[in-house]
N, CA, C and O atoms as a printed pandas DataFrame, in Angstrom:
     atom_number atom_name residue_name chain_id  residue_number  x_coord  y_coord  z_coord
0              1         N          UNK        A               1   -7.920   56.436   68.378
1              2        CA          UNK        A               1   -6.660   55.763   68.130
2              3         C          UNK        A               1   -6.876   54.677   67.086
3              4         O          UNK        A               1   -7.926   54.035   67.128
4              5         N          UNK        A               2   -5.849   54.390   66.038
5              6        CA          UNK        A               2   -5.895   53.628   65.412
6              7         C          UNK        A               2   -6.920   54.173   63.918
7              8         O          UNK        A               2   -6.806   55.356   63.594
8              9         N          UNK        A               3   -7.656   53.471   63.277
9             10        CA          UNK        A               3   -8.645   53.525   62.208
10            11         C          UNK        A               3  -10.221   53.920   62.581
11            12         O          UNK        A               3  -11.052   53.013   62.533
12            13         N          UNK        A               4  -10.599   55.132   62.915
13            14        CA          UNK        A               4  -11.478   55.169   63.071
14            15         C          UNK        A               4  -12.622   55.955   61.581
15            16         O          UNK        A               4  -13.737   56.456   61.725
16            17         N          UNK        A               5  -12.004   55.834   60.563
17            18        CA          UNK        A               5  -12.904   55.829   59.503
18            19         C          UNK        A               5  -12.694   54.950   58.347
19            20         O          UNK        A               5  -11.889   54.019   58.398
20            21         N          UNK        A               6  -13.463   55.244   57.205
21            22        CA          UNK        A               6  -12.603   54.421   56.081
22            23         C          UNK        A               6  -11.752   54.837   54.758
23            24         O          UNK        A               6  -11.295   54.151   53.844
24            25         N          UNK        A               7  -11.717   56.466   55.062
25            26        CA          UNK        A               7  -10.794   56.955   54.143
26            27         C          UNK        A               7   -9.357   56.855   54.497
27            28         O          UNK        A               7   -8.964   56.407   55.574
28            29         N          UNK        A               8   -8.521   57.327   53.463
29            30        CA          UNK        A               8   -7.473   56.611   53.377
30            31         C          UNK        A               8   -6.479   57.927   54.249
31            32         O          UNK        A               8   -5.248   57.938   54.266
32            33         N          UNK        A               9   -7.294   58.867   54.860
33            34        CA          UNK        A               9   -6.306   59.582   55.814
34            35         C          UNK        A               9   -7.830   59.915   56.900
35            36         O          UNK        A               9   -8.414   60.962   57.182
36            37         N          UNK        A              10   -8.027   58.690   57.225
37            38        CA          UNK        A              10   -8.772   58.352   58.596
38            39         C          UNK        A              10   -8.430   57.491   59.457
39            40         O          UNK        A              10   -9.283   57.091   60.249
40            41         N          UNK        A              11   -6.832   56.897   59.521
41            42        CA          UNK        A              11   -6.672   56.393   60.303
42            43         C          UNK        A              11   -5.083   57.634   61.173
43            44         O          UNK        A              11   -4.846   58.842   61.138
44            45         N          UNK        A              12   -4.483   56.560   61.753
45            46        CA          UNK        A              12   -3.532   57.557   62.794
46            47         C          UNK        A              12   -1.932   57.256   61.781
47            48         O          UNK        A              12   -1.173   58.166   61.449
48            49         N          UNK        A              13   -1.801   56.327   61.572
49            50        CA          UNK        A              13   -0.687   55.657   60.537
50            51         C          UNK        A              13   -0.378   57.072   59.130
51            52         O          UNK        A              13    0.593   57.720   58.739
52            53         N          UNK        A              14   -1.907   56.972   58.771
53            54        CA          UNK        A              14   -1.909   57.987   57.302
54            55         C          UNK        A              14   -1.510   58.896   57.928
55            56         O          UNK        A              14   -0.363   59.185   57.585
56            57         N          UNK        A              15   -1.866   59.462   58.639
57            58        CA          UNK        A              15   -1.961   60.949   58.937
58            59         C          UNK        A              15   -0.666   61.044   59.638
59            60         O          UNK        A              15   -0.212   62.179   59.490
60            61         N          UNK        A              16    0.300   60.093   60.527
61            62        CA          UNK        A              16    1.698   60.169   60.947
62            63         C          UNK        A              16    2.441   60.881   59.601
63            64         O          UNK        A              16    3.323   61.740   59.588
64            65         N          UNK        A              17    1.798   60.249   58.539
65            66        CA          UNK        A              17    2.931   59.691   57.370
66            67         C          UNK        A              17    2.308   61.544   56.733
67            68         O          UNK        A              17    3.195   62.275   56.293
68            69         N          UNK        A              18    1.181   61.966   56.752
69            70        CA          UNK        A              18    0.850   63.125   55.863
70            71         C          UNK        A              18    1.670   64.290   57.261
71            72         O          UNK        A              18    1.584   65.468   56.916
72            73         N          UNK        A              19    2.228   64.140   58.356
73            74        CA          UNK        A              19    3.073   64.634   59.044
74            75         C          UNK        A              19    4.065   64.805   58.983
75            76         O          UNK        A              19    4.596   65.913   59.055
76            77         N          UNK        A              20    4.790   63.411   58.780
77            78        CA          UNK        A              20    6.267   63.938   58.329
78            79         C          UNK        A              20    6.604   64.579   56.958
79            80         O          UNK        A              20    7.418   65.421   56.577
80            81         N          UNK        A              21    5.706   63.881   56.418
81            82        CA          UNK        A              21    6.102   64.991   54.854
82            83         C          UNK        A              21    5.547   66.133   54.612
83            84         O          UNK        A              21    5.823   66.773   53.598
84            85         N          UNK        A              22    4.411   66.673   55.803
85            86        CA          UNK        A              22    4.518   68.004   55.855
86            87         C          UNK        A              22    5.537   69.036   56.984
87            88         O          UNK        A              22    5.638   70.239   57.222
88            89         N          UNK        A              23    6.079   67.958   57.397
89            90        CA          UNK        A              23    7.724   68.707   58.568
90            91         C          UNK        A              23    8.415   68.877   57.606
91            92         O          UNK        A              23    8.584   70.071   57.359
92            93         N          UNK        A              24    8.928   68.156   56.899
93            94        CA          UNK        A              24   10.046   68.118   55.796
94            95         C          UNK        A              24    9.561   69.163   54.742
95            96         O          UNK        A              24   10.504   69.838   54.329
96            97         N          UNK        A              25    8.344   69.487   54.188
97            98        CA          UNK        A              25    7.823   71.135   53.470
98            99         C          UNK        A              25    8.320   72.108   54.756
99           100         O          UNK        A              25    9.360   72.762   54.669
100          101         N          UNK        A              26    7.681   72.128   55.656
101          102        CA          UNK        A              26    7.649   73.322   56.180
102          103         C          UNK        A              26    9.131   73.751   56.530
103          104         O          UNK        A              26    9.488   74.927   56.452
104          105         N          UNK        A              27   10.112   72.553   56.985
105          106        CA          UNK        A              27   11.003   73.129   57.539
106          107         C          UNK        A              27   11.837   73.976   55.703
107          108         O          UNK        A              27   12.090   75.156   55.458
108          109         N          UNK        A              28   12.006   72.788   54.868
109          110        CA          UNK        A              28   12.347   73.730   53.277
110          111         C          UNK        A              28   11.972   74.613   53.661
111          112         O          UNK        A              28   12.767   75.128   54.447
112          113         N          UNK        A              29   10.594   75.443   53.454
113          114        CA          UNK        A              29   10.388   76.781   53.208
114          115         C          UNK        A              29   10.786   77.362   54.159
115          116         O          UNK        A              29   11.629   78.236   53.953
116          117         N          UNK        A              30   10.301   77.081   55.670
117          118        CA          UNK        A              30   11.212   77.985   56.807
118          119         C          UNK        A              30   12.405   78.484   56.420
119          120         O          UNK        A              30   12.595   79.698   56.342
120          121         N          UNK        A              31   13.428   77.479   56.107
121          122        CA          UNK        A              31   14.438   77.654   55.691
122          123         C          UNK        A              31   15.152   78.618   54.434
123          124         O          UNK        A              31   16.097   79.392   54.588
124          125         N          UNK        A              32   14.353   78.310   53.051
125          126        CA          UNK        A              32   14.555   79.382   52.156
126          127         C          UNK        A              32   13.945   80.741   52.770
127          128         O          UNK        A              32   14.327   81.773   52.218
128          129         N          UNK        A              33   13.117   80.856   53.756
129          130        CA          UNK        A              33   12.430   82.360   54.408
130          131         C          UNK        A              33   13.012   82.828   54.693
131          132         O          UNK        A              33   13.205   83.911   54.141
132          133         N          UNK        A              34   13.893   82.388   55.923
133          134        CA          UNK        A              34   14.964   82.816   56.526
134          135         C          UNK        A              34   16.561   82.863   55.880
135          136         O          UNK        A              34   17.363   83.542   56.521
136          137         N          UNK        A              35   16.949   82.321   54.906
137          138        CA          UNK        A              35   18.061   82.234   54.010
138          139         C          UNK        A              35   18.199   83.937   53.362
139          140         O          UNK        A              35   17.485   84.918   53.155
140          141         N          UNK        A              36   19.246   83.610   53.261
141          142        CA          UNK        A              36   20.054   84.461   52.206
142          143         C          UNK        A              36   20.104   84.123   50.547
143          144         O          UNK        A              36   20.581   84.837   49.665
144          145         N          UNK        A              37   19.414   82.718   50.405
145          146        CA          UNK        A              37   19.018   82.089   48.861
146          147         C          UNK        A              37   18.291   83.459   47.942
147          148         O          UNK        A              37   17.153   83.913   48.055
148          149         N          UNK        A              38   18.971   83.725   47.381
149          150        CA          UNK        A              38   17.933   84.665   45.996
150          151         C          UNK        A              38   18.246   84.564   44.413
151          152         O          UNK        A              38   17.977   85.384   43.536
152          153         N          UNK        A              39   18.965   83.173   44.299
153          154        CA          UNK        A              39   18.640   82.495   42.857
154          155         C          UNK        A              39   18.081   81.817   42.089
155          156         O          UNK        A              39   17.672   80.670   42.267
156          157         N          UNK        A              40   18.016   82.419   41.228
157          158        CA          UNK        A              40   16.472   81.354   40.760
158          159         C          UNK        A              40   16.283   79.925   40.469
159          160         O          UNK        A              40   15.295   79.211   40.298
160          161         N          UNK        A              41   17.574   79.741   40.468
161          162        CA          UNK        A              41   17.384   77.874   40.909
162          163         C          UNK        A              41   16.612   77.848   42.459
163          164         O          UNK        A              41   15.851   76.898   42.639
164          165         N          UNK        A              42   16.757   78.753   43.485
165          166        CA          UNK        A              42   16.526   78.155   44.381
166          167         C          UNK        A              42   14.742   78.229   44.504
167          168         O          UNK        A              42   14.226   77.443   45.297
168          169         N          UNK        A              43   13.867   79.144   43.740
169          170        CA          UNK        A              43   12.477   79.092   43.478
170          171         C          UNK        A              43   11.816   77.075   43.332
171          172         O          UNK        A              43   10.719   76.596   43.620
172          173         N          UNK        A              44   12.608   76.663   42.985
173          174        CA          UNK        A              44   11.929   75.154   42.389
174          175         C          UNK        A              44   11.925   74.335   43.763
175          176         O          UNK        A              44   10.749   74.017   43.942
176          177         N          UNK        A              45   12.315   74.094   44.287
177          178        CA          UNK        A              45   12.422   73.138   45.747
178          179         C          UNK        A              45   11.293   74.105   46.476
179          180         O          UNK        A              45   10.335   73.703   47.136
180          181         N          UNK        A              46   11.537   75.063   46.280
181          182        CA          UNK        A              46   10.469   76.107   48.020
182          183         C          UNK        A              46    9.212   75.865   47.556
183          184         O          UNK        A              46    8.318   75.610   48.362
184          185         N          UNK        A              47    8.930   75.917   45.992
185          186        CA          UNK        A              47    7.272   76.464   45.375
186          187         C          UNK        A              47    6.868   75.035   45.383
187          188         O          UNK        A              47    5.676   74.887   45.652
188          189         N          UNK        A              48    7.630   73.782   45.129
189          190        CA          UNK        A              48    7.312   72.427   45.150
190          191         C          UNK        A              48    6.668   71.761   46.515
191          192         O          UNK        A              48    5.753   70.946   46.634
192          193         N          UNK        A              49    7.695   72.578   47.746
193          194        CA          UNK        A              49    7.350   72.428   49.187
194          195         C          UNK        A              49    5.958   73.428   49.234
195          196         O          UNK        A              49    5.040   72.934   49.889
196          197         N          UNK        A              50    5.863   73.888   49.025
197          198        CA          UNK        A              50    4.625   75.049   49.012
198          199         C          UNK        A              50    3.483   74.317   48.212
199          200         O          UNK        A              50    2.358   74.433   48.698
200          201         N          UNK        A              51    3.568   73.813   47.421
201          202        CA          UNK        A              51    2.418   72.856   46.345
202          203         C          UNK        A              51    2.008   71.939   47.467
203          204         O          UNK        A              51    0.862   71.937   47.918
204          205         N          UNK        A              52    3.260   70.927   48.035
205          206        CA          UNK        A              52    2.895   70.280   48.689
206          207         C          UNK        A              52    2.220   70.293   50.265
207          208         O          UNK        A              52    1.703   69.367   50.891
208          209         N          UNK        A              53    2.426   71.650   50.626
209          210        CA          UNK        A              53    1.744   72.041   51.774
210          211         C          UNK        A              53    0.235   71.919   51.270
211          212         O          UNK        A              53   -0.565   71.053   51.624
212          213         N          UNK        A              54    0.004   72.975   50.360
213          214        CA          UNK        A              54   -1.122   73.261   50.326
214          215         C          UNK        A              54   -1.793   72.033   49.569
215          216         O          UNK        A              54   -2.816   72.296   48.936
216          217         N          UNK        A              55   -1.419   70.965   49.563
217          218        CA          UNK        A              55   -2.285   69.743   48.721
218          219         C          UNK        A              55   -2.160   68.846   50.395
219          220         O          UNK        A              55   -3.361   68.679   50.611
220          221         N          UNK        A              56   -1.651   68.411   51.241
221          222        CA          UNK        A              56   -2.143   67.984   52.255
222          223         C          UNK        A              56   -2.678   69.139   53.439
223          224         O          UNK        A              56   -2.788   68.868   54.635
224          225         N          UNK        A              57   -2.955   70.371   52.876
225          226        CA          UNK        A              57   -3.885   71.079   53.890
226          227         C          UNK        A              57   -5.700   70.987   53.144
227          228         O          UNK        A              57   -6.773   71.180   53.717
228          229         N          UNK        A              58   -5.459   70.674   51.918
229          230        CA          UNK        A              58   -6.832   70.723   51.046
230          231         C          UNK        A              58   -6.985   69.636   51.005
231          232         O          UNK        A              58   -8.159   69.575   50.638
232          233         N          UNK        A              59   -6.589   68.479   51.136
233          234        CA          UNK        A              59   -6.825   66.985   50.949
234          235         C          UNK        A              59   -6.941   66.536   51.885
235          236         O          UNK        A              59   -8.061   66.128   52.193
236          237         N          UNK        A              60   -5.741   66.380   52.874
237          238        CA          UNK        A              60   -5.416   65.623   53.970
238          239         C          UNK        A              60   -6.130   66.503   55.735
239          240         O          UNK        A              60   -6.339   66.084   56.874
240          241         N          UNK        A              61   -6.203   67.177   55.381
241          242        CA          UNK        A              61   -6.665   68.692   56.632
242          243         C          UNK        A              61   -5.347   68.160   57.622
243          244         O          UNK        A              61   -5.364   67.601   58.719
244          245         N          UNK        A              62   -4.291   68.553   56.810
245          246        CA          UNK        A              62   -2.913   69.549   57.800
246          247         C          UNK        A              62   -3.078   70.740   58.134
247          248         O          UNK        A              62   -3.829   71.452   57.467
248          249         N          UNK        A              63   -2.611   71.082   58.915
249          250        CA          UNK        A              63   -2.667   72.177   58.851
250          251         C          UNK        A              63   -2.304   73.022   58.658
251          252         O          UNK        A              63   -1.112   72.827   58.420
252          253         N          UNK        A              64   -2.704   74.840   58.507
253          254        CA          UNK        A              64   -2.705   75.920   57.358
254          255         C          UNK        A              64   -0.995   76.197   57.843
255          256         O          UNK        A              64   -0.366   75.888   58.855
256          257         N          UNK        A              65   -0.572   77.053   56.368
257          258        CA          UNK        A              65    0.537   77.683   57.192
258          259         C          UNK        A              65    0.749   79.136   57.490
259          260         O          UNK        A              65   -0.046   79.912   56.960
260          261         N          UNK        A              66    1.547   79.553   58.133
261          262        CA          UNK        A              66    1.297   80.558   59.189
262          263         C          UNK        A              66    1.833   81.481   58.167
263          264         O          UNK        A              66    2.570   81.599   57.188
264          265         N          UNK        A              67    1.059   82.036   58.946
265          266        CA          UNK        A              67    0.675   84.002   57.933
266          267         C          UNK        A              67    1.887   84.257   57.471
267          268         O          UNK        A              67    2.264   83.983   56.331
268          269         N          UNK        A              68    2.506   84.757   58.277
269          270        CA          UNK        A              68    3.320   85.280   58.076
270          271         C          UNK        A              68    4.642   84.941   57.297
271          272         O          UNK        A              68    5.462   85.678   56.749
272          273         N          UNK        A              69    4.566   83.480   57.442
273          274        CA          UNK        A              69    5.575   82.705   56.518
274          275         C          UNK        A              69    5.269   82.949   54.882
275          276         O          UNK        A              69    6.059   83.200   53.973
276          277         N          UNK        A              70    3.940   82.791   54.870
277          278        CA          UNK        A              70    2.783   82.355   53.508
278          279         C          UNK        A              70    3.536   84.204   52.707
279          280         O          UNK        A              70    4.297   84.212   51.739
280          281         N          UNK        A              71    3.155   85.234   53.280
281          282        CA          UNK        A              71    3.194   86.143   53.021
282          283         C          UNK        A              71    4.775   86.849   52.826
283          284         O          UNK        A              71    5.040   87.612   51.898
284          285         N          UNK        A              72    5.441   86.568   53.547
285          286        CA          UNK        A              72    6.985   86.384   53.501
286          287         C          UNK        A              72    7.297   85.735   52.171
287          288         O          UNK        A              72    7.267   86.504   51.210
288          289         N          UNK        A              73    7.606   84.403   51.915
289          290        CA          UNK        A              73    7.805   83.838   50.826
290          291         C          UNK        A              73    7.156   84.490   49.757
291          292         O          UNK        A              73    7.822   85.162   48.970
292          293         N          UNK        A              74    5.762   84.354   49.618
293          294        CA          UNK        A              74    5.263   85.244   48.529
294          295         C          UNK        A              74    5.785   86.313   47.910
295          296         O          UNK        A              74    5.813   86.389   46.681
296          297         N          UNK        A              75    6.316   87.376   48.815
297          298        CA          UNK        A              75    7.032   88.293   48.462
298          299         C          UNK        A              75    8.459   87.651   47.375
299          300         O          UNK        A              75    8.656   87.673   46.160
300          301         N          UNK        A              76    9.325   87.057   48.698
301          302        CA          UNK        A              76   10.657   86.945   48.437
302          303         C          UNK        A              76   10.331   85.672   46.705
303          304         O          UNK        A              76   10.909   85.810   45.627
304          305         N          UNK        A              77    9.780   85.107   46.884
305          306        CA          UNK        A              77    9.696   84.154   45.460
306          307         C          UNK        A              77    9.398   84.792   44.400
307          308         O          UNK        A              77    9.935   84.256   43.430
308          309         N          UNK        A              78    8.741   85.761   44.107
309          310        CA          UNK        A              78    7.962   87.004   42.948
310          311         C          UNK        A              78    9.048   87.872   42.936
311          312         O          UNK        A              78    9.137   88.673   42.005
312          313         N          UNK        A              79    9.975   87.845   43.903
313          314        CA          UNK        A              79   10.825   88.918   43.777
314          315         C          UNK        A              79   11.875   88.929   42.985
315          316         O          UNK        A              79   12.331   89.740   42.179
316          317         N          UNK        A              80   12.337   87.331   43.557
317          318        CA          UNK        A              80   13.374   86.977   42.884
318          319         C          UNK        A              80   13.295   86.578   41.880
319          320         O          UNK        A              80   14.326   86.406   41.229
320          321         N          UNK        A              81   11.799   86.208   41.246
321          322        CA          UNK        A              81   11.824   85.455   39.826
322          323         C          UNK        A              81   11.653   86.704   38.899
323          324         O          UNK        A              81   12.124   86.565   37.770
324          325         N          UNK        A              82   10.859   88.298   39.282
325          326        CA          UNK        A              82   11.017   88.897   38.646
326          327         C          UNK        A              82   12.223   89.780   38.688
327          328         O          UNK        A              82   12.101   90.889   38.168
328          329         N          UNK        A              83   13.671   89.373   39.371
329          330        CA          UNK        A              83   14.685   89.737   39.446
330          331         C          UNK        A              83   16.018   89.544   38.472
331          332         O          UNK        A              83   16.812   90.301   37.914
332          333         N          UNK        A              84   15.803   87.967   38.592
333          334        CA          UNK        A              84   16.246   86.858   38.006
334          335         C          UNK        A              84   16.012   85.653   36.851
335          336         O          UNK        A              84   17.009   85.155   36.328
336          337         N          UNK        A              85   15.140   85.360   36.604
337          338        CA          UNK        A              85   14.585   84.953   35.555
338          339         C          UNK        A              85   15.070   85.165   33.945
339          340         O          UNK        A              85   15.196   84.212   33.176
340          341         N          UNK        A              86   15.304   86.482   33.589
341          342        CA          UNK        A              86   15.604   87.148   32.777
342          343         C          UNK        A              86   17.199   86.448   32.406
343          344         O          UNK        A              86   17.605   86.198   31.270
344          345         N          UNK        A              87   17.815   86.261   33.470
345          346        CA          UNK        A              87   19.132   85.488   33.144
346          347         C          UNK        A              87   18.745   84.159   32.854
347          348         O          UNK        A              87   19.807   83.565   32.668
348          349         N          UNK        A              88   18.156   83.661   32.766
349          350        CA          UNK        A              88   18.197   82.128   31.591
350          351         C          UNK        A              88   17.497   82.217   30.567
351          352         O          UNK        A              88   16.895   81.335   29.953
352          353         N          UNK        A              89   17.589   83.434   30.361
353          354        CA          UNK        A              89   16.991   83.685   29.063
354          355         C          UNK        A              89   15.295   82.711   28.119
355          356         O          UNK        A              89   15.063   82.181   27.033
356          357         N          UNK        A              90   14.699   82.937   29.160
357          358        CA          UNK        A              90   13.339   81.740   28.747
358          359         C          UNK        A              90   12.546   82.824   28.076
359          360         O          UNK        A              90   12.449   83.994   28.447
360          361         N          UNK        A              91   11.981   82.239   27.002
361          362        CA          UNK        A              91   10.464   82.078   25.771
362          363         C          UNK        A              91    9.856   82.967   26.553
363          364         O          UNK        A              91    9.629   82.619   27.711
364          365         N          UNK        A              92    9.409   84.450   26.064
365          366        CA          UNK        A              92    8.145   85.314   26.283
366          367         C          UNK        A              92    7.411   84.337   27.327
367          368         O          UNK        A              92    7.359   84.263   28.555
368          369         N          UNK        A              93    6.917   83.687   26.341
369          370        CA          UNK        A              93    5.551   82.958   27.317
370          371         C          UNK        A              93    6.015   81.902   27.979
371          372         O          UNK        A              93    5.041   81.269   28.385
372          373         N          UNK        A              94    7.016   81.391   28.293
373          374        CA          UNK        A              94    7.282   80.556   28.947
374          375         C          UNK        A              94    7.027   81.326   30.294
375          376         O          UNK        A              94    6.082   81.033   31.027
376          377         N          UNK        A              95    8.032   82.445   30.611
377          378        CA          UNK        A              95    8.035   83.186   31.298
378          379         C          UNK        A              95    6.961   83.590   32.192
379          380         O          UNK        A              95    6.798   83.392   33.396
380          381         N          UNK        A              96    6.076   84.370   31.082
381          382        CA          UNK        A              96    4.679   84.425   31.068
382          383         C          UNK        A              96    3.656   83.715   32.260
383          384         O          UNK        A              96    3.060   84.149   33.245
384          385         N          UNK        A              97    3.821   82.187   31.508
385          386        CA          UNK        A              97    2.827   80.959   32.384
386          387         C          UNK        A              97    3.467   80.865   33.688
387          388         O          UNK        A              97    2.806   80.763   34.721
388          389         N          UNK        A              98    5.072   80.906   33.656
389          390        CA          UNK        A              98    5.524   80.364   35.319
390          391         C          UNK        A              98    5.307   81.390   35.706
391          392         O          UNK        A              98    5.011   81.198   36.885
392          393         N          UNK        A              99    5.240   82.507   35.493
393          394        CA          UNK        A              99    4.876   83.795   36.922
394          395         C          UNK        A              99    3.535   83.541   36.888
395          396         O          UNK        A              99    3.108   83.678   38.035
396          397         N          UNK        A             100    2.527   83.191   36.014
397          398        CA          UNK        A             100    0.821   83.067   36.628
398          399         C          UNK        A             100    1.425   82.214   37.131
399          400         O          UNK        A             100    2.434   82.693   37.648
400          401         N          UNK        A             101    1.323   80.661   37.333
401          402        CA          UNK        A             101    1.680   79.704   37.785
402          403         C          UNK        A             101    2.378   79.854   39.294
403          404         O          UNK        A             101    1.758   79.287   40.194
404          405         N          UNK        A             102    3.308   80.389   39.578
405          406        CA          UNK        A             102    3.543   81.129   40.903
406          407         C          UNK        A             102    2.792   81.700   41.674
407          408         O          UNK        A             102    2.555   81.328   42.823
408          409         N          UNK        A             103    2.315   82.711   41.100
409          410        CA          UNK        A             103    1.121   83.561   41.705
410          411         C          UNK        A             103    0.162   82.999   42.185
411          412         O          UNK        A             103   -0.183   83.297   43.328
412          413         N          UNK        A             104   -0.721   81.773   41.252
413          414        CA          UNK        A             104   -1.890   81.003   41.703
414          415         C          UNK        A             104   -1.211   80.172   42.722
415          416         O          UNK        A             104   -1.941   79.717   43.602
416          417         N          UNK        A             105    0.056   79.889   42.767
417          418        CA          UNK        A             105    0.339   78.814   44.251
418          419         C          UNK        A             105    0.571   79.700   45.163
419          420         O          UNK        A             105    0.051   79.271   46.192
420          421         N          UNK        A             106    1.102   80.778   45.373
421          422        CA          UNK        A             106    1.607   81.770   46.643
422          423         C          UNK        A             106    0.427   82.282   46.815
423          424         O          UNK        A             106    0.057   82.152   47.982
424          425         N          UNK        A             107   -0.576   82.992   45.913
425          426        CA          UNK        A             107   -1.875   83.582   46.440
426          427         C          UNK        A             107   -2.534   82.358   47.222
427          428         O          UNK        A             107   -2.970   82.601   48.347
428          429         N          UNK        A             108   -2.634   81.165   46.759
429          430        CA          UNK        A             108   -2.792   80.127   47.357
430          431         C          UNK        A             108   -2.847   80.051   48.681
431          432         O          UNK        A             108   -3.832   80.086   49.418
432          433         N          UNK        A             109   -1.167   79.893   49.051
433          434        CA          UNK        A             109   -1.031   79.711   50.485
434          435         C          UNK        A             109   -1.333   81.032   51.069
435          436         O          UNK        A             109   -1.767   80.918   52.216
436          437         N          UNK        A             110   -1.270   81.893   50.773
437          438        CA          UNK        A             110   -1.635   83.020   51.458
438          439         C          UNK        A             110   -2.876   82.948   51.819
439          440         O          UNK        A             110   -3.135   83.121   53.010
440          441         N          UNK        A             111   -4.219   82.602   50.622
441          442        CA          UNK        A             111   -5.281   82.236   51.417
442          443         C          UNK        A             111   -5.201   81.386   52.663
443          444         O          UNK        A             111   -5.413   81.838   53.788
444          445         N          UNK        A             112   -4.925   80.289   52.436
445          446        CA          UNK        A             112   -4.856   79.123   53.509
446          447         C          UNK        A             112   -4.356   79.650   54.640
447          448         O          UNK        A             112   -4.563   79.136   55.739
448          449         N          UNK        A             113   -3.654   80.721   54.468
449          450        CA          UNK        A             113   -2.851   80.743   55.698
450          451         C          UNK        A             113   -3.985   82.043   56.566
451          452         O          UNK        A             113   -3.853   82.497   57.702
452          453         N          UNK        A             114   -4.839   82.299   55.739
453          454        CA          UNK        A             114   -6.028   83.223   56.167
454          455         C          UNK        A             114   -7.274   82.412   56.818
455          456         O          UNK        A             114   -7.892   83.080   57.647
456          457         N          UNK        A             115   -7.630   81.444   56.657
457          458        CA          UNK        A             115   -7.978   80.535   57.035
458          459         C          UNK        A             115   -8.429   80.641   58.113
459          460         O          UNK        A             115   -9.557   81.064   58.365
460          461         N          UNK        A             116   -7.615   80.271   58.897
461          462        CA          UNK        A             116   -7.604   79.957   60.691
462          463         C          UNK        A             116   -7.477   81.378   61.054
463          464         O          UNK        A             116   -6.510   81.367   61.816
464          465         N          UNK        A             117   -7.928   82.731   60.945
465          466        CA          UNK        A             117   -6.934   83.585   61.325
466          467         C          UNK        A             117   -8.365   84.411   61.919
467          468         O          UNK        A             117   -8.257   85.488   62.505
């Protein structure tokens, strides 16, 4: 209880605080999982919540997220960007970098979410 190391998510305070802002990711993505959302505005809030999972599960040791979510989204986010995308008309390579860029964060959590398993 309380501070029992001296890093800066070794006490009980940090780690409350690396809690609620990983409730507030998880429930976002729960939420776009389970949604009916498949526009590509809605890719930027879920993959941001998803960055931020996986930077307090590699930093902070939150914990992983569950398979099946990780793998779900993955799908539905690749799906829709290679669905949709095409309507805002973006730069070859613009294009290009945000689908690697996607990929390296969803393969991401998909590892993590392999993890514990």
């Amino acid at each position: 209880m309380g501070t029992w190391g001296p890093g800066n998510f070794e006490n009980d305070s940090a780690l409350d605080m690396v809690g609620g802002v990983l409730d507030v990711a998880t429930v976002e993505i729960e939420a776009f999982r389970v949604s009916d959302r498949v526009g590509i505005d809605d890719l930027d809030q879920v993959v941001a919540c998803i960055a931020i999972h996986l930077a307090l599960h590699e930093h902070c040791d939150a914990r992983p997220p569950e398979a099946d979510v990780a793998r779900a989204v993955h799908e539905k986010v690749l799906r829709i960007f290679d669905d949709k995308i095409d309507l805002l008309k973006p730069k070859p390579e613009h294009k290009t970098a945000r689908r690697a860029v996607l990929e390296r964060t969803l393969d991401a959590y998909v590892r993590a979410s392999d993890e514990d398993a």
